[in-house]
ROLO-186190 format. One line per 2 residues: number of its first residue (from 1); their letters; for each residue x, y, z of N, C-alpha, C. Coordinates in steps of 0.1 Angstrom, whole numbers, m for minus. Layout:
! ROLO-186190
NUM> A> X Y Z X Y Z X Y Z  ...
END
This chain:
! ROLO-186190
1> XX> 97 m758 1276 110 m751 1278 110 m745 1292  119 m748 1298 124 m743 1313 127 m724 1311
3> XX> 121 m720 1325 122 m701 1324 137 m700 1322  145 m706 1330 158 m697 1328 160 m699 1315
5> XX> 158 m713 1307 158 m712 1290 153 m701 1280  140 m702 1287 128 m690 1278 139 m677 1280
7> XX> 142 m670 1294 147 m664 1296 160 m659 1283  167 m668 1286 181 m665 1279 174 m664 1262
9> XX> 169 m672 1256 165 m674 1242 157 m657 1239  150 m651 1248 145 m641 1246 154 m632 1249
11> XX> 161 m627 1259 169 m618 1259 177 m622 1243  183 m631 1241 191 m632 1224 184 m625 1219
13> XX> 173 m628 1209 165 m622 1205 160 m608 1207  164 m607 1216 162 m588 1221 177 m584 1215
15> XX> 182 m586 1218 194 m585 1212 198 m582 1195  191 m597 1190 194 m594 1177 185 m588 1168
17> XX> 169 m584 1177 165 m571 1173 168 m558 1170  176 m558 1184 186 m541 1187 193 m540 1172
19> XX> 205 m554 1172 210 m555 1161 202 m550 1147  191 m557 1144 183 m553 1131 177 m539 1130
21> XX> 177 m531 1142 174 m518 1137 186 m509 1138  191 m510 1146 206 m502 1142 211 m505 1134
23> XX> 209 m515 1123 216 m518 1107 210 m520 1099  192 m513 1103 187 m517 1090 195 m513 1078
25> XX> 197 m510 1071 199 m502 1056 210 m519 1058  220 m519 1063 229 m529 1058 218 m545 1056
27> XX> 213 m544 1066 204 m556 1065 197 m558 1052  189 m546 1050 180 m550 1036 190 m553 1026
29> XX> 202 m549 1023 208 m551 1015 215 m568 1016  213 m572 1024 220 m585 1030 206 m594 1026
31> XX> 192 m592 1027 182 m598 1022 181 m598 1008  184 m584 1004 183 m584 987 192 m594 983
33> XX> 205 m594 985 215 m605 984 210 m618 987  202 m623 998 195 m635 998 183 m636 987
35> XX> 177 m628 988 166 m626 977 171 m635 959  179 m625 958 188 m631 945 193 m640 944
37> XX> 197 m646 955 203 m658 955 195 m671 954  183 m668 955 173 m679 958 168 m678 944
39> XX> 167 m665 939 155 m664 926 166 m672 914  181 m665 915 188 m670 907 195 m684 910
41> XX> 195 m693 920 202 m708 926 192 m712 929  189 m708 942 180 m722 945 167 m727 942
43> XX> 163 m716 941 151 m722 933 150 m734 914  161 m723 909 158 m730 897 167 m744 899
45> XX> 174 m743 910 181 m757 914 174 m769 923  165 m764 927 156 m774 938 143 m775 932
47> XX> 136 m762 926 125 m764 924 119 m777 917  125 m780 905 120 m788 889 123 m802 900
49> XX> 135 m801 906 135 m817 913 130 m819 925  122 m808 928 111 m815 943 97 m814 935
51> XX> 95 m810 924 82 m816 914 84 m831 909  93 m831 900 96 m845 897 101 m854 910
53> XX> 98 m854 917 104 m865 929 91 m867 934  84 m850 938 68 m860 947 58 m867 935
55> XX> 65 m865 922 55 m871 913 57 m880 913  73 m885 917 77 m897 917 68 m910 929
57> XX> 67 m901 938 67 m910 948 53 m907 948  43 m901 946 31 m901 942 27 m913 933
59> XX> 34 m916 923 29 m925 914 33 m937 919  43 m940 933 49 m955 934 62 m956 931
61> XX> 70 m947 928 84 m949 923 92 m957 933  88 m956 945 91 m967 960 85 m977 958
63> XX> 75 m983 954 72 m999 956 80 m1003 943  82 m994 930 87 m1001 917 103 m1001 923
65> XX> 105 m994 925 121 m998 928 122 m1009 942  117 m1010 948 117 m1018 959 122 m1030 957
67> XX> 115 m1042 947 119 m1052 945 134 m1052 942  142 m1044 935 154 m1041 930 166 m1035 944
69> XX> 160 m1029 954 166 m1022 964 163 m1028 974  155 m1039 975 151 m1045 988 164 m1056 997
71> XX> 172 m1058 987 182 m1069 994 192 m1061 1002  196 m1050 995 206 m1038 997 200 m1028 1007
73> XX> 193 m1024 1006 184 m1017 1017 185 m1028 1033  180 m1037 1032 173 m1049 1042 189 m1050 1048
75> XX> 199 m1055 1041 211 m1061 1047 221 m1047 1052  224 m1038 1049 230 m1027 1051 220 m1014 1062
77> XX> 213 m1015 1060 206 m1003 1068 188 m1007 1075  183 m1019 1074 172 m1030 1080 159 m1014 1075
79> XX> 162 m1012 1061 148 m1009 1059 141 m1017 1046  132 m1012 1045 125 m1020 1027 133 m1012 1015
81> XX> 130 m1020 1006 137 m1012 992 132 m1002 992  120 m999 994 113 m984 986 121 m971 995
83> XX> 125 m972 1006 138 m963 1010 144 m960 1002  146 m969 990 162 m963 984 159 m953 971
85> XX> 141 m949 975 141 m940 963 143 m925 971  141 m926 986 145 m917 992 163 m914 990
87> XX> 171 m924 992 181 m921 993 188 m917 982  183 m924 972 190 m920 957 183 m907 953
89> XX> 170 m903 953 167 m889 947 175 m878 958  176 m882 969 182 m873 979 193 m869 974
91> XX> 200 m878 970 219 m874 966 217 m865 953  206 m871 945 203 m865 928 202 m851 931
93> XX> 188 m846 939 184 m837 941 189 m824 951  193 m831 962 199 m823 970 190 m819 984
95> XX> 196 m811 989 185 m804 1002 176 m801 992  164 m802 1004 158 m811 1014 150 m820 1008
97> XX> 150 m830 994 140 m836 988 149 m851 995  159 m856 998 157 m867 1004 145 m866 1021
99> XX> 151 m856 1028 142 m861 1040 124 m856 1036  124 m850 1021 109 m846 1018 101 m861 1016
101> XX> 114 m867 1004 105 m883 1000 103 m893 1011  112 m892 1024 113 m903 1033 98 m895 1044
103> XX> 98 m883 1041 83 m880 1049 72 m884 1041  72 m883 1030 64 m889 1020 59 m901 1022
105> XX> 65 m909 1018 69 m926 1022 63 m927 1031  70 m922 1043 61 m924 1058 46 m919 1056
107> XX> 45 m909 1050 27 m905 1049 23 m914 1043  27 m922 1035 17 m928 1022 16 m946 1029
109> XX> 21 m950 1039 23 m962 1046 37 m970 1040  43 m967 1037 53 m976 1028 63 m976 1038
111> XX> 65 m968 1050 74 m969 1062 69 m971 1074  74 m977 1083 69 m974 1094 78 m964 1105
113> XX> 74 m959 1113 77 m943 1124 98 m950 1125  96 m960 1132 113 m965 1133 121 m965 1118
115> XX> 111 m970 1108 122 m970 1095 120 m954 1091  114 m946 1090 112 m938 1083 125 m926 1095
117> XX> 126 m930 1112 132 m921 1118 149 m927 1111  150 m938 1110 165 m942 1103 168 m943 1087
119> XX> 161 m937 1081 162 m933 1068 166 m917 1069  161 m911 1075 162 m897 1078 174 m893 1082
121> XX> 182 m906 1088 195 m899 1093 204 m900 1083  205 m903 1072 211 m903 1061 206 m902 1047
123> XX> 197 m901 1046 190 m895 1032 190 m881 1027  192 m874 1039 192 m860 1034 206 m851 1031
125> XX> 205 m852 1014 223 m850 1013 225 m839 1000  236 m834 1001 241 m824 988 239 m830 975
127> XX> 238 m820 962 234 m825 950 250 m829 946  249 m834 933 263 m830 929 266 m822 922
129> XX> 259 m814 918 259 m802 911 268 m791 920  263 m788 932 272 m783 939 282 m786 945
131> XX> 284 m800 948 298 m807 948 305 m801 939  302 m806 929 310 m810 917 315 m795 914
133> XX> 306 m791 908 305 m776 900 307 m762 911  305 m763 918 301 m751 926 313 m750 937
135> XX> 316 m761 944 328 m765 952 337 m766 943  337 m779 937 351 m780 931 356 m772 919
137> XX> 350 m768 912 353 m761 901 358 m746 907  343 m742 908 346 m727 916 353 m722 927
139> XX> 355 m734 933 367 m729 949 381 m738 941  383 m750 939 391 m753 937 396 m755 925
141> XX> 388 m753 915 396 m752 900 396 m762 897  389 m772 901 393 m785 899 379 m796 895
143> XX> 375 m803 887 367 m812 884 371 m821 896  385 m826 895 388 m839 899 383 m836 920
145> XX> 388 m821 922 384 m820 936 369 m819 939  361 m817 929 344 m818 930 340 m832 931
147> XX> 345 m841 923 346 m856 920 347 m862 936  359 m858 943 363 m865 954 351 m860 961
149> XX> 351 m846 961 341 m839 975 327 m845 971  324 m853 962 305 m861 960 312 m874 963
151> XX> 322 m885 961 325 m894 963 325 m893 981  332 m888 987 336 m882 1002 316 m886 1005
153> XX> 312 m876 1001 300 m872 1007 288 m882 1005  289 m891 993 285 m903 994 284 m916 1002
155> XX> 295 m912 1005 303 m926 1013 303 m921 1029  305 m910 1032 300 m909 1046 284 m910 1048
157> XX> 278 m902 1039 261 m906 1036 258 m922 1039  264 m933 1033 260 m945 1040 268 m949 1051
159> XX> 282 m944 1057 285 m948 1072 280 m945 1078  268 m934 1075 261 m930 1084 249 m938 1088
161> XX> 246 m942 1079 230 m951 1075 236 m963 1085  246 m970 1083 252 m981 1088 255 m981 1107
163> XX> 255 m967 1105 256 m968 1119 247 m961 1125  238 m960 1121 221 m960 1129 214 m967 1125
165> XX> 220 m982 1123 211 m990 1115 201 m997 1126  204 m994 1139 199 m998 1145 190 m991 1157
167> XX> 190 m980 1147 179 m969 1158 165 m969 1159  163 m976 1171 144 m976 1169 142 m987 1170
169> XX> 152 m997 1173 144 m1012 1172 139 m1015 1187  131 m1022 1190 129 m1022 1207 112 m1014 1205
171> XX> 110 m1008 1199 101 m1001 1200 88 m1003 1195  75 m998 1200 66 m1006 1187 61 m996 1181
173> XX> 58 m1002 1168 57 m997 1159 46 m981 1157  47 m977 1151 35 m967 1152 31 m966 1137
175> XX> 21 m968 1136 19 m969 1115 12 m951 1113  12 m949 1104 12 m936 1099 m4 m934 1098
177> XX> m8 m922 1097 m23 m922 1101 m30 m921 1089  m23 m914 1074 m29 m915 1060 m23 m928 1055
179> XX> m29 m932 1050 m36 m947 1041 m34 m940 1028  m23 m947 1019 m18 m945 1006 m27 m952 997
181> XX> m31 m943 986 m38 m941 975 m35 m939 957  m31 m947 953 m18 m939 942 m30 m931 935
183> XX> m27 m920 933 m39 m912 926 m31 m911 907  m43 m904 901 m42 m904 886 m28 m895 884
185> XX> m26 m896 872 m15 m888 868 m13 m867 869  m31 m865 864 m28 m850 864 m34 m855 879
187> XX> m37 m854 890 m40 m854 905 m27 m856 908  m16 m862 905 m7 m861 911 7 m847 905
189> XX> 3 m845 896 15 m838 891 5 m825 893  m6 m818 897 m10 m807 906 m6 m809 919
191> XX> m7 m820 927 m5 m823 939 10 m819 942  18 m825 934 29 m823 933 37 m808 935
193> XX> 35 m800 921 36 m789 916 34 m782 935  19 m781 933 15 m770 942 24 m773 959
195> XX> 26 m789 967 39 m787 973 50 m787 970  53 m784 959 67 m781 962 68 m767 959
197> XX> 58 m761 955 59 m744 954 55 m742 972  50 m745 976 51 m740 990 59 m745 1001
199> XX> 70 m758 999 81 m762 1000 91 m750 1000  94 m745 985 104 m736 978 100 m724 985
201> XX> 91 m719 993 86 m709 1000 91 m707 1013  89 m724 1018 99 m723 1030 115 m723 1030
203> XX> 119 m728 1020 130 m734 1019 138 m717 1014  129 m710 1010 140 m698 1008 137 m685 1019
205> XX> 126 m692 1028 122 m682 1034 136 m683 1047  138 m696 1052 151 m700 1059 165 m701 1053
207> XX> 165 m697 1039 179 m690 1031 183 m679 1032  171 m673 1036 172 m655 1032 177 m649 1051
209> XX> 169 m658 1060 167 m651 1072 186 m654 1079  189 m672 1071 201 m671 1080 211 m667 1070
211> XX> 208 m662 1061 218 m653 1049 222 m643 1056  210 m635 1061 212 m618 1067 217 m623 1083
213> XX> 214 m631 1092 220 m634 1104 232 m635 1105  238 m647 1098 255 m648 1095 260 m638 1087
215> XX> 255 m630 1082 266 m618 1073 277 m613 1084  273 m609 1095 285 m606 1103 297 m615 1103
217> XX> 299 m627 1108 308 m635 1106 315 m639 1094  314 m632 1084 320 m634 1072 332 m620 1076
219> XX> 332 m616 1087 342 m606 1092 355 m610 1104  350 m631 1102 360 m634 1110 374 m638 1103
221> XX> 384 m640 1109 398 m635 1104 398 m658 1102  407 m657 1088 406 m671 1084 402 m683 1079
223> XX> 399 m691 1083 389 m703 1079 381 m698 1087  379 m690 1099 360 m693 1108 357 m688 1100
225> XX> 360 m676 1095 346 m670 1088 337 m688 1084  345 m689 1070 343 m706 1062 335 m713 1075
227> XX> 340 m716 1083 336 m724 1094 325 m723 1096  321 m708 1106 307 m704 1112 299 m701 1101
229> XX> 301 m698 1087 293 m697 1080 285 m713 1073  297 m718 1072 290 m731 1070 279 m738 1079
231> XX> 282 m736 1090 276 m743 1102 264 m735 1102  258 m724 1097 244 m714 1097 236 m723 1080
233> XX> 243 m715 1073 238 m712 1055 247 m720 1045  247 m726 1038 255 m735 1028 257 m726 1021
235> XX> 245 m718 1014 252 m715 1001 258 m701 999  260 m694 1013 270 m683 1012 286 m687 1018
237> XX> 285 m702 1018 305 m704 1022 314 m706 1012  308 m706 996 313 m707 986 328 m694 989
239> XX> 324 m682 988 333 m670 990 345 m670 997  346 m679 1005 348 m681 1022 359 m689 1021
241> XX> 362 m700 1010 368 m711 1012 380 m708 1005  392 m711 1015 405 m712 1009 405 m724 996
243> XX> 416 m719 987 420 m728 978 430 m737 987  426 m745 997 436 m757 1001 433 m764 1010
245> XX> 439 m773 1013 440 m784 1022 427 m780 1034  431 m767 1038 418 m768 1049 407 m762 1045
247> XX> 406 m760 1032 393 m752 1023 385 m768 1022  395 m777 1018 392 m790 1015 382 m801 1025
249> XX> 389 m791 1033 384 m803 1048 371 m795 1054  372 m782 1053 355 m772 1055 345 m772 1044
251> XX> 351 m778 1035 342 m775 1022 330 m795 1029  341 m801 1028 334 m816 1028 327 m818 1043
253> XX> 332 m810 1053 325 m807 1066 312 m803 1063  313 m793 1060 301 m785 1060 287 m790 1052
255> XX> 297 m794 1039 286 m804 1032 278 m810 1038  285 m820 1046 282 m830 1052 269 m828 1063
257> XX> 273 m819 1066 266 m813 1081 253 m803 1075  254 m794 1061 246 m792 1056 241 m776 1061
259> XX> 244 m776 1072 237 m764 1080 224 m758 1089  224 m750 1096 214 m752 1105 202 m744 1095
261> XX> 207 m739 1086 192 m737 1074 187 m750 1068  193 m757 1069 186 m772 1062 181 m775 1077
263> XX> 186 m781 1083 176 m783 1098 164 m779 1098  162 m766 1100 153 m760 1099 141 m765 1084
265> XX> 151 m763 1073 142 m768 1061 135 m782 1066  141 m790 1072 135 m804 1072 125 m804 1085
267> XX> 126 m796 1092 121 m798 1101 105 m787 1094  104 m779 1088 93 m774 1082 85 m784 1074
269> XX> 94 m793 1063 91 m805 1060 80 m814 1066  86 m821 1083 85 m828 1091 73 m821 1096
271> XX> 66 m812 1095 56 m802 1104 45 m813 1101  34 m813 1110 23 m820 1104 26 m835 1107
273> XX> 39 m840 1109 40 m852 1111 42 m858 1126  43 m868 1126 49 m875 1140 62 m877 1143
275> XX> 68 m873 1128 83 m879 1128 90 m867 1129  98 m871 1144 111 m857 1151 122 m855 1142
277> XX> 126 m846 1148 141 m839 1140 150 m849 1143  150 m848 1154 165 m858 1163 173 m863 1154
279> XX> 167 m873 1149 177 m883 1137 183 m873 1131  179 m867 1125 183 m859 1112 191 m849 1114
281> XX> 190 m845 1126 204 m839 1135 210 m846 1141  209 m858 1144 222 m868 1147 234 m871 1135
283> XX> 217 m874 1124 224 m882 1111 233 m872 1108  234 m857 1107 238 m846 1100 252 m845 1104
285> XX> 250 m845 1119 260 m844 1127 278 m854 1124  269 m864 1123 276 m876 1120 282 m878 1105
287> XX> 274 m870 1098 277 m873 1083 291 m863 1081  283 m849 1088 298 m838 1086 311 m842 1093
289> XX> 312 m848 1104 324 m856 1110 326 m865 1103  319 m871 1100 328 m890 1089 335 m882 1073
291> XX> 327 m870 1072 331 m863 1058 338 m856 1059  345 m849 1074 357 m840 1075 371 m853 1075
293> XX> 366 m862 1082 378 m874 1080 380 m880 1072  370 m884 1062 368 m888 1044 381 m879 1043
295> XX> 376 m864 1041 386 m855 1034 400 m854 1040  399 m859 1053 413 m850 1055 425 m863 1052
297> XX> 421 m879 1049 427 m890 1044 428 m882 1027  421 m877 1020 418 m880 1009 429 m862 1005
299> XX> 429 m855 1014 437 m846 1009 453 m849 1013  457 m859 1018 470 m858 1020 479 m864 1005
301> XX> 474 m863 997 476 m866 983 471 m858 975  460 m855 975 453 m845 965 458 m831 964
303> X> 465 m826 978 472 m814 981 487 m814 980
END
């Protein structure tokens, strides 16, 4: 990092220190509020299915689906089938268990450094539970608008794939340094268990910090609040979203894009490995744009 960089990034930080003591008392209360939110959503929403997924892919659930996913995978996005157990539990499960199984994968040799960096740019996606239920029901009263906002977000999820299908070719290869071993059943479902409880550790430790960060901007006049909140934390823009046409188009944006707390989640993921963020902030980038234009075609009817 360049001084005048270091420079400016620390003075912020001095800054939003000053901020954190002249507001403690508001603050703690802004963490208790993250606190709850994690004990009561995300955990019991993420946890059960980042157990069942690394057990999945612990036992092979990538080579057994492979033969079945391998035509579809290979001709649309030039990886092997066993990607598509990354991409399909990704959508099931939600942040961050697609880009957890596609680091997996890559740990266990079933990818190599180029497929595993173009899997990443599109595997890591919203559940539909919160599509469906949480967006559409709850902001817009509507099944049929949760329906559209997972279909939207599906479908920009593989324009995205499609258009980094070709990221990384040119390059040579780099093979992964652990050597895949399918271990026994209880070895894997402790293996399991025990990361994704220290997974769910991170993953709410970066819910809680940019929960209490953005609380201020939930004081901006309009859709930004919606906006800048989305673009930090996902699961405080519920509150935030107009019932309409441009609730519609922030709601599928944001999705899409996921937030700079999932970033962060994946990139904690990614620790330990060889494989960079980049994609995954490209792929994000790109998903939230193809999913704000999804929506804004798909609302001129729906509204």
């Amino acid at each position: 990092m360049k001084r005048r960089i270091r420079t400016d990034v620390c003075l912020i930080l001095c800054g939003i220190l000053v901020w954190f003591l002249a507001d403690a008392r508001q603050l703690r209360l802004e963490a208790a509020k993250a606190l709850t939110l994690c004990a009561g959503t995300v955990i019991p929403a993420l946890f059960p299915f980042m157990v069942v997924t690394g057990l999945l892919v612990r036992l092979g659930f990538g080579q057994w689906l492979a033969p079945d996913m391998a035509g579809l995978m290979a001709s649309l996005f030039r990886l092997p089938g066993c990607a598509g157990s990354a991409l399909l539990l990704g959508l099931v499960g939600g942040y961050p268990i697609g880009a957890r199984t596609a680091a997996e994968l890559y740990a266990s040799g079933d990818l190599t450094r180029q497929e595993a960096e173009r899997l990443l740019t599109f595997c890591n996606n919203s559940n539909p539970v919160f599509l469906i239920s949480v967006l559409g029901v709850g902001v817009f009263g509507s099944v049929r608008a949760g329906l559209w906002l997972w279909l939207i977000h599906v479908c920009a999820a593989l324009l995205t794939g499609l258009l980094f299908r070709g990221l990384g070719r040119g390059r040579k290869t780099v093979p992964p340094a652990i050597s895949f071993q399918a271990p026994s059943l209880p070895a894997a479902f402790v293996s399991s268990v025990r990361d994704s409880a220290g997974t769910m550790l991170s993953v709410c430790a970066f819910v809680t910090f940019f929960y209490v960060l953005i609380s201020p901007l939930t004081a901006l006049p309009g859709p930004w609040a919606a906006l800048a909140v989305g673009c930090g934390e996902l699961f405080s823009l519920t509150p935030l979203l107009p019932c309409d046409r441009t609730g519609f188009l922030l709601a599928a944006g944001c999705a899409g894009w996921g937030g700079l707390s999932v970033l962060c989640q994946t990139a904690a993921l990614l620790d330990g490995t060889d494989l960079p963020l980049a994609p995954c902030l490209l792929g994000k980038l790109t998903h939230g744009l193809l999913s704000a234009l999804l929506a804004a075609l798909v609302s001129l009817w729906l509204f």
